[in-house]
OpenMM code with the backbone's topology and positions (N, CA, C; nanometers):
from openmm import Vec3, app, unit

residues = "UNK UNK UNK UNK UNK UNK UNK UNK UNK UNK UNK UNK UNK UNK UNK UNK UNK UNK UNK UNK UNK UNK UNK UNK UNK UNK UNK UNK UNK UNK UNK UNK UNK UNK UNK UNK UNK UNK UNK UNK UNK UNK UNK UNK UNK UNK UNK UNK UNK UNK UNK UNK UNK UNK UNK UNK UNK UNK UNK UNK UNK UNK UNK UNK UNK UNK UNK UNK UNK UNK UNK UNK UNK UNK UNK UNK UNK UNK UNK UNK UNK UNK UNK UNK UNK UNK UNK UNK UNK UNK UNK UNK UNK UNK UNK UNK UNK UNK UNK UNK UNK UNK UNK UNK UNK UNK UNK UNK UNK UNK UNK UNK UNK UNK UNK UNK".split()
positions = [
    Vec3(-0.1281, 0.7361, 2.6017),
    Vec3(-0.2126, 0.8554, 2.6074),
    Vec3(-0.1400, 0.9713, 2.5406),
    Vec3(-0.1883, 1.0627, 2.4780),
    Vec3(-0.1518, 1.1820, 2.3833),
    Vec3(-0.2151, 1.2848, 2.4480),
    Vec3(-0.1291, 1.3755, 2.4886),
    Vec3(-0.1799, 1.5216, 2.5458),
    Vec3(-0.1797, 1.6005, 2.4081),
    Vec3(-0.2731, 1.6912, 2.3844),
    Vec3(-0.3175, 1.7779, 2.2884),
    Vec3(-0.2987, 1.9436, 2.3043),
    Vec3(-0.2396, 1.9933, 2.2514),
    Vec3(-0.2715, 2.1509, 2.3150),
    Vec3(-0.3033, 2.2090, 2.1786),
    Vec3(-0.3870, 2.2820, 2.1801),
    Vec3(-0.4262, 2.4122, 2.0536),
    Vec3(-0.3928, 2.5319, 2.0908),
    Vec3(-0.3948, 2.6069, 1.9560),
    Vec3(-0.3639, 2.7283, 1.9719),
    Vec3(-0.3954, 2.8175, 1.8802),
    Vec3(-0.4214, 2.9857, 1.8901),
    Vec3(-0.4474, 3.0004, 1.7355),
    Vec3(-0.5746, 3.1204, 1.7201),
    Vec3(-0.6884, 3.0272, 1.8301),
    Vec3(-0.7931, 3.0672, 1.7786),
    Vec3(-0.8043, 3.2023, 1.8044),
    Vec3(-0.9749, 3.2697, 1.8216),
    Vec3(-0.9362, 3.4390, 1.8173),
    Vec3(-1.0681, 3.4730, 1.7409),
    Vec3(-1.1071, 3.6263, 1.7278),
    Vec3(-1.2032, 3.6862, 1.6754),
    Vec3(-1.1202, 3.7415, 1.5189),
    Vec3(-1.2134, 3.6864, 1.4308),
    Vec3(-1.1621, 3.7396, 1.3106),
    Vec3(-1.3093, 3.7987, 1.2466),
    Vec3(-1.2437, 3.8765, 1.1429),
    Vec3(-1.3785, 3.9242, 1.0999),
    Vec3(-1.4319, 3.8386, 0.9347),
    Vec3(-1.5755, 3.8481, 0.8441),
    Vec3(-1.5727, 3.7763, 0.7659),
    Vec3(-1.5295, 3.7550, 0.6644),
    Vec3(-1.4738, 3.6645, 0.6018),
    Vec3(-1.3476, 3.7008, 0.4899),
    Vec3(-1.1953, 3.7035, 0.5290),
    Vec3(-1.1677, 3.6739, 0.6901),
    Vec3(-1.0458, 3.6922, 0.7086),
    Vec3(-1.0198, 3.5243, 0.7565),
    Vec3(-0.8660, 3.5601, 0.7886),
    Vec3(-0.8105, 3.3717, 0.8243),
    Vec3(-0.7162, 3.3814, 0.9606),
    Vec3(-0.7770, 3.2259, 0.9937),
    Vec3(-0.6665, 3.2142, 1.0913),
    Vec3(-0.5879, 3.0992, 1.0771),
    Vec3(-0.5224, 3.0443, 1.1785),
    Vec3(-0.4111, 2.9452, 1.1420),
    Vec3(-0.4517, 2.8750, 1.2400),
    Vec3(-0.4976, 2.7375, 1.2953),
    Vec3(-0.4727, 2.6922, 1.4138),
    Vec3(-0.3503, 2.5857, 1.4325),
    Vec3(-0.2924, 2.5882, 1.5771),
    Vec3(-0.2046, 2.4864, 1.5569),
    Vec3(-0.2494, 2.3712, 1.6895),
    Vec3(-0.1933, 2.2297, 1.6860),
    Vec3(-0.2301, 2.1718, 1.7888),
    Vec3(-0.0826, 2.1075, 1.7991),
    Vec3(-0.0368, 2.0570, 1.9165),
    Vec3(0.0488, 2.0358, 1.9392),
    Vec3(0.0674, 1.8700, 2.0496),
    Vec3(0.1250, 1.8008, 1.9990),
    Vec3(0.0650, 1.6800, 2.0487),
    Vec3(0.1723, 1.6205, 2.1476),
    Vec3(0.1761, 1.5376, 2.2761),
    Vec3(0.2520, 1.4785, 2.3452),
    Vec3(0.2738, 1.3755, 2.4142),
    Vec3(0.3195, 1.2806, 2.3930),
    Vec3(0.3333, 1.1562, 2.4862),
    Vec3(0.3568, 1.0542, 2.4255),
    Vec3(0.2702, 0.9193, 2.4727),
    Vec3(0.3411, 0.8288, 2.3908),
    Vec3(0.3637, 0.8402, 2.2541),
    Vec3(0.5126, 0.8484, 2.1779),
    Vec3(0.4555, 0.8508, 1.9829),
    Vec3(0.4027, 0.7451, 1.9095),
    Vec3(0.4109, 0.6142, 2.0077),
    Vec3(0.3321, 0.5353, 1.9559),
    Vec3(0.1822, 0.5150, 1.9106),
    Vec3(0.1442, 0.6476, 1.9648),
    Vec3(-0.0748, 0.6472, 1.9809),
    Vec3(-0.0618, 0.7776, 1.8780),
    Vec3(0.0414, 0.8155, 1.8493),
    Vec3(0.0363, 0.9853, 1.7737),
    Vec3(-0.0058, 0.9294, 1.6450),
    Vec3(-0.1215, 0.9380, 1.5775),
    Vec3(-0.1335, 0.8671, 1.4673),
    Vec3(-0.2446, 0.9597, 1.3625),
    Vec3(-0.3523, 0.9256, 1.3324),
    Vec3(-0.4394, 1.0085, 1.2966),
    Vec3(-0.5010, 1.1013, 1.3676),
    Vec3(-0.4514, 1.2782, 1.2762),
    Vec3(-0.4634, 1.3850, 1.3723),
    Vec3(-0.5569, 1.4611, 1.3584),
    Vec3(-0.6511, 1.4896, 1.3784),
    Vec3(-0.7932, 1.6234, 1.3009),
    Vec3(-0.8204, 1.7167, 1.3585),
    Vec3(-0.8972, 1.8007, 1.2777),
    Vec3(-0.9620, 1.8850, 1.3847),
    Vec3(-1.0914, 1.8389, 1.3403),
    Vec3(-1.2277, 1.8813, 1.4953),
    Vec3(-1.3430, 1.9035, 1.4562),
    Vec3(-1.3691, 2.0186, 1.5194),
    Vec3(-1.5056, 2.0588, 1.5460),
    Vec3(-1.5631, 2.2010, 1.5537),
    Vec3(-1.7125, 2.1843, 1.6173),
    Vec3(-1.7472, 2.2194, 1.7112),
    Vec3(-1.8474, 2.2205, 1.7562),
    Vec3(-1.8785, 2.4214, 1.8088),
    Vec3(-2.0153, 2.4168, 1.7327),
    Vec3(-2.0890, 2.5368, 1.7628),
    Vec3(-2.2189, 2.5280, 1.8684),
    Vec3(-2.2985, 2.6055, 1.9286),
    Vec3(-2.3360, 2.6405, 1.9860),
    Vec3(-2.4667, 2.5383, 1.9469),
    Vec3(-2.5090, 2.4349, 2.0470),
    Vec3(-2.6370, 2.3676, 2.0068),
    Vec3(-2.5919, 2.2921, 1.9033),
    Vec3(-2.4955, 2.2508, 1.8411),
    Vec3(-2.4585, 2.1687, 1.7066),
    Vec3(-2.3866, 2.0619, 1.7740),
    Vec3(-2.4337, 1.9716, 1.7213),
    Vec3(-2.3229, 1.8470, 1.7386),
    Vec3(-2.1764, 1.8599, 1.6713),
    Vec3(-2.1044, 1.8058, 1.7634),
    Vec3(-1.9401, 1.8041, 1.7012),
    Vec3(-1.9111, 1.7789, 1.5617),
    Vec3(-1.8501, 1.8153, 1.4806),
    Vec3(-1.8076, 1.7695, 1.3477),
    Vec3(-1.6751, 1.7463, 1.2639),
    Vec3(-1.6995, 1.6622, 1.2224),
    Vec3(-1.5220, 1.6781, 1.1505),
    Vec3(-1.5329, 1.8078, 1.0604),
    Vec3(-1.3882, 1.8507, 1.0761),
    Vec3(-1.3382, 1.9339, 0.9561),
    Vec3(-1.2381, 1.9076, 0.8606),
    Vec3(-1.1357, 1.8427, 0.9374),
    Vec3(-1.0588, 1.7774, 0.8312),
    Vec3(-0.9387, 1.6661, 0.9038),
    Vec3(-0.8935, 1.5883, 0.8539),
    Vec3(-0.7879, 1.5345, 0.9096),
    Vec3(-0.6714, 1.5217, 0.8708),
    Vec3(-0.5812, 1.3981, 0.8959),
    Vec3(-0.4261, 1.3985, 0.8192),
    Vec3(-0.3839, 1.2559, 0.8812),
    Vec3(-0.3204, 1.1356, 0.8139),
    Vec3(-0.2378, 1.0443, 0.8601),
    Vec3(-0.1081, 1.1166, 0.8648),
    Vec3(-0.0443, 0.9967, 0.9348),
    Vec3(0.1159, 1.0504, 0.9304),
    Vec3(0.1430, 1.0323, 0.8049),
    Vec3(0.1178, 0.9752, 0.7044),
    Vec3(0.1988, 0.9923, 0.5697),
    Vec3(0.1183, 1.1027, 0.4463),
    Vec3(0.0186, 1.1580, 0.5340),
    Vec3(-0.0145, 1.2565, 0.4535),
    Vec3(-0.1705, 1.2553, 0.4136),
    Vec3(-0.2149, 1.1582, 0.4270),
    Vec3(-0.3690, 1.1100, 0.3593),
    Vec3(-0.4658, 1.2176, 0.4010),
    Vec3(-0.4985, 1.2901, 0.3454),
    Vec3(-0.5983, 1.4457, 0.3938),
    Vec3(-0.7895, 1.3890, 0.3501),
    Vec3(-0.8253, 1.4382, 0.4729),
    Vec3(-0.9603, 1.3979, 0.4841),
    Vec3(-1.0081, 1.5653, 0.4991),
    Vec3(-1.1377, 1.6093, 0.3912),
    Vec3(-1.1912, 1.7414, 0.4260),
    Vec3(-1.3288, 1.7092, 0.4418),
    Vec3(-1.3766, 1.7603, 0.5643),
    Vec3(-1.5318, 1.7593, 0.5125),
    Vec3(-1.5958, 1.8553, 0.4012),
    Vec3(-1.6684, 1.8357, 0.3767),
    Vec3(-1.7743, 1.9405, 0.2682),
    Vec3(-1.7407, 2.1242, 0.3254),
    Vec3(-1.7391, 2.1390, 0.4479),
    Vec3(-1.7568, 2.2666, 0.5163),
    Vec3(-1.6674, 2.3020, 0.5111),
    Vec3(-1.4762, 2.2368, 0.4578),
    Vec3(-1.3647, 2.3116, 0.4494),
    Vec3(-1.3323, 2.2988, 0.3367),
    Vec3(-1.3980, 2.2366, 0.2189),
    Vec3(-1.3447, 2.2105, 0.1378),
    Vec3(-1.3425, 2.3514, 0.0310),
    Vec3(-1.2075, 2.3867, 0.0102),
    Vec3(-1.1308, 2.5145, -0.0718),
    Vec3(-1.1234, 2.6066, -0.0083),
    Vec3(-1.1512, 2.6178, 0.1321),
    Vec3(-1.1674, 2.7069, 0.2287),
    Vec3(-1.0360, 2.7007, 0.3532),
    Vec3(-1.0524, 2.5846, 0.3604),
    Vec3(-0.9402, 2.4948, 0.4985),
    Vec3(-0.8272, 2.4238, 0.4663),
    Vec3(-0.7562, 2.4722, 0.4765),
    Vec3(-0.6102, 2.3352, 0.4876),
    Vec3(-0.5518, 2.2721, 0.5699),
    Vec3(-0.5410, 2.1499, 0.5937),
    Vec3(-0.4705, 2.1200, 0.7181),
    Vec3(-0.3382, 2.0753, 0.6676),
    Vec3(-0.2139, 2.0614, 0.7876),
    Vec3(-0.0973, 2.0127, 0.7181),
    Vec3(-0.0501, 1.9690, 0.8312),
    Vec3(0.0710, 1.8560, 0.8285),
    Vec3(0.1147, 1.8094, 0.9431),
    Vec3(0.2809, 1.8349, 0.9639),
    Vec3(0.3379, 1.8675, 1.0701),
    Vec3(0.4673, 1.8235, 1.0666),
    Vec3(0.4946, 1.7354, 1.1855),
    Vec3(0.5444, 1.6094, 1.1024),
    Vec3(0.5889, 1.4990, 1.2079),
    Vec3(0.6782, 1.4959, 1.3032),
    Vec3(0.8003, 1.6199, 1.2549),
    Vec3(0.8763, 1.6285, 1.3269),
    Vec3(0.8743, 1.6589, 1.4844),
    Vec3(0.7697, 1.7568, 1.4582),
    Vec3(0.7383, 1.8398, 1.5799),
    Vec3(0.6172, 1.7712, 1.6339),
    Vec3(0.5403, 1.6758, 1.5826),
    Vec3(0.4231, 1.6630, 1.5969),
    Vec3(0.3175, 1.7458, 1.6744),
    Vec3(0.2788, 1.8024, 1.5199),
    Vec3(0.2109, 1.9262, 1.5365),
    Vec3(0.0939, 1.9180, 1.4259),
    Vec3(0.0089, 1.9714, 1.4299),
    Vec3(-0.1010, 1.9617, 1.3351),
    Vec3(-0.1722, 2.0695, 1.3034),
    Vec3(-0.1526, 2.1663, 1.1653),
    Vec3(-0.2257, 2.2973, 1.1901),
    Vec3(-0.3677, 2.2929, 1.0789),
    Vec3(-0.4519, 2.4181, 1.0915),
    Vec3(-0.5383, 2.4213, 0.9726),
    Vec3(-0.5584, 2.5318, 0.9835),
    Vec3(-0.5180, 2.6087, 0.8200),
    Vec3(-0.5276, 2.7157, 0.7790),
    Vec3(-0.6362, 2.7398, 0.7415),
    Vec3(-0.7502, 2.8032, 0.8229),
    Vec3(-0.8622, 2.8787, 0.7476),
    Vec3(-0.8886, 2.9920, 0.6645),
    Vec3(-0.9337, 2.9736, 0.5291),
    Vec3(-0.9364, 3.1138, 0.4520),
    Vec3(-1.0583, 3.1552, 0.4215),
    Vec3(-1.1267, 3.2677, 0.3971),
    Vec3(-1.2612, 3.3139, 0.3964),
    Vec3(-1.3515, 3.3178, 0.4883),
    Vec3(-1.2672, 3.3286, 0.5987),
    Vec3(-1.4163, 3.2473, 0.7154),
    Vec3(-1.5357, 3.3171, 0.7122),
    Vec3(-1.6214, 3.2432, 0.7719),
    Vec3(-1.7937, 3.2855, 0.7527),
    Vec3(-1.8398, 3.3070, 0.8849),
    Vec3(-1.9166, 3.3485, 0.9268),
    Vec3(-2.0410, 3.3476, 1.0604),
    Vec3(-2.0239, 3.2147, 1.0750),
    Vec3(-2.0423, 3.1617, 1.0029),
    Vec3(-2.0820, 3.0176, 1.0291),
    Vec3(-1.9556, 2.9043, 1.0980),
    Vec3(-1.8397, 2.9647, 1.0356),
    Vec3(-1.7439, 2.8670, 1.1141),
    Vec3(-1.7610, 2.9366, 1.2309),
    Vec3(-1.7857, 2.9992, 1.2998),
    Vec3(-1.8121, 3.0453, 1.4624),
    Vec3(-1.8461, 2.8698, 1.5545),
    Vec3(-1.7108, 2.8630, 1.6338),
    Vec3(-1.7491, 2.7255, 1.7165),
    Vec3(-1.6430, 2.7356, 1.7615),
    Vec3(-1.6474, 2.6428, 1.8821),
    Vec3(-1.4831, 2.6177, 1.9315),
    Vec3(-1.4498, 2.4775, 1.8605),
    Vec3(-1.3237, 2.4859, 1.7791),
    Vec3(-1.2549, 2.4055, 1.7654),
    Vec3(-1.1484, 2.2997, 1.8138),
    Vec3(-1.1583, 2.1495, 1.8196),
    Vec3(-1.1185, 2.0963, 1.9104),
    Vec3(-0.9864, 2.0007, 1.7734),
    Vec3(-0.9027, 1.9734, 1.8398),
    Vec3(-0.7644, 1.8600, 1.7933),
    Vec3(-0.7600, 1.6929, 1.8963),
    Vec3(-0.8188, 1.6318, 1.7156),
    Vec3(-0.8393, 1.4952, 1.8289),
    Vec3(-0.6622, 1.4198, 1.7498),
    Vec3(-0.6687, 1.3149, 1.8495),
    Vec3(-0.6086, 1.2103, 1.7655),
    Vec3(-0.6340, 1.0560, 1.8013),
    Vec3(-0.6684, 1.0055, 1.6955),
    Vec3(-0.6500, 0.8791, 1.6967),
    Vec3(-0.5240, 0.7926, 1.6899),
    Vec3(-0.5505, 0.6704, 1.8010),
    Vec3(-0.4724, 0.6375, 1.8028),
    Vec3(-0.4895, 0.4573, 1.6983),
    Vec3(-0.3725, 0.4180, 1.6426),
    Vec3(-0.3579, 0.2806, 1.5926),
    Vec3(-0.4467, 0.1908, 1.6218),
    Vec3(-0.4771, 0.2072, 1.7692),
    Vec3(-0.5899, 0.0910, 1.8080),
    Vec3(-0.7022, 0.1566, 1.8688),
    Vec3(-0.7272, 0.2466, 1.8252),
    Vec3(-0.8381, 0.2986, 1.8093),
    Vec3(-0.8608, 0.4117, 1.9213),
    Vec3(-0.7646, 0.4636, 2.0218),
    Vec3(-0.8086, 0.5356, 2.1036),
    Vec3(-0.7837, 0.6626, 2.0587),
    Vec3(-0.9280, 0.7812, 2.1400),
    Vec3(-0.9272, 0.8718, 2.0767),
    Vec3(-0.8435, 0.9975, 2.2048),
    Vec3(-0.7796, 1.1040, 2.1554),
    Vec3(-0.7570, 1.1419, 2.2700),
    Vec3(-0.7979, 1.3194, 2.2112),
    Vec3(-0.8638, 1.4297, 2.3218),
    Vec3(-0.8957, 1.5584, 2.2447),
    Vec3(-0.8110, 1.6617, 2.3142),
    Vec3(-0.7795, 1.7916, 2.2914),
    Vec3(-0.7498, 1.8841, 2.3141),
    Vec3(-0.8603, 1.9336, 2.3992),
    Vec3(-0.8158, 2.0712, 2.4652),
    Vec3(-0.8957, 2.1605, 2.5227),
    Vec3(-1.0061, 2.2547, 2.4413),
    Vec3(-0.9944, 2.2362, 2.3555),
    Vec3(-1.0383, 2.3310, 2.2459),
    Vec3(-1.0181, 2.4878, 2.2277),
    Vec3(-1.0309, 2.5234, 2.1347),
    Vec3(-0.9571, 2.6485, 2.1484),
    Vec3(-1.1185, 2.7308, 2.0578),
    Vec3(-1.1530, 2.8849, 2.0679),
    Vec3(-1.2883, 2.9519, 2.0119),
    Vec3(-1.2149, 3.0022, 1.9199),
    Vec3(-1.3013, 3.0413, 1.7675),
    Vec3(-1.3370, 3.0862, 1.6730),
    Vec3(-1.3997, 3.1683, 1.6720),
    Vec3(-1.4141, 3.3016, 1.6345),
    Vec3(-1.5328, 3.3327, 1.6659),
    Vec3(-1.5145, 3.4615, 1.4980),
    Vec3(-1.6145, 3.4382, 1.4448),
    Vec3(-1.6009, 3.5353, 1.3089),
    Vec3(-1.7380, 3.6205, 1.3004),
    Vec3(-1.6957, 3.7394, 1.3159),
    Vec3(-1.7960, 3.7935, 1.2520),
    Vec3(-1.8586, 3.8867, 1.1875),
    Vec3(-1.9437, 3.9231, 1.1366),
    Vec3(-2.0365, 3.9520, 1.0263),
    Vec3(-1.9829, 4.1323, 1.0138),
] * unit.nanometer
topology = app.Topology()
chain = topology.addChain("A")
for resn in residues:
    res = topology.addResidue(resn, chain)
    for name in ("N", "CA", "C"):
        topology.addAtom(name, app.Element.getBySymbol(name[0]), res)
């Protein structure tokens, strides 16, 4: 099992950025594929982007040139730099990870909130 903690989130206004970080713990054997998704108000959950441990970056459409994610293994930690934000990224953002054999484990989620 992998405990998750985030951090980060916050009221920004539109056009501005934040950083989130998630911070992961327990077995390092399940610490494996790390993401964030984002769920808003009445919206189903969504990916935003992910990361293997050796680097393999997954963006959805909604972060793409906007979002970065990056990992450090050392610390196992997982952040994503948002730039430009919109009204629209307004959601709480959650840090999952998958594990090798498939288990998923989430964070508490942490709010976003941007606006206009």
């Amino acid at each position: 099992q992998v405990q998750l903690v985030e951090s980060g989130g916050g009221l920004v206004q539109a056009g501005g950025s934040l950083r989130l970080s998630c911070a992961a713990s327990g077995s390092i054997f399940s610490i494996n594929v790390m993401g964030w998704y984002r769920q808003a108000p009445g919206k189903q959950r969504e990916l935003v982007a992910s990361t293997t441990k050796r680097g393999s970056l997954t963006y959805a459409d909604i972060a793409k040139g906007r979002f970065s994610i990056s990992r450090d293994n050392a610390k196992n930690t997982v952040y994503l730099q948002m730039n430009s934000l919109k009204p629209d990224d307004t959601a709480v953002y959650y840090c999952q990870n998958k594990a090798p054999w498939g288990r998923e484990d989430w964070g508490q989620g942490t709010q976003v909130t941007v606006s206009s």
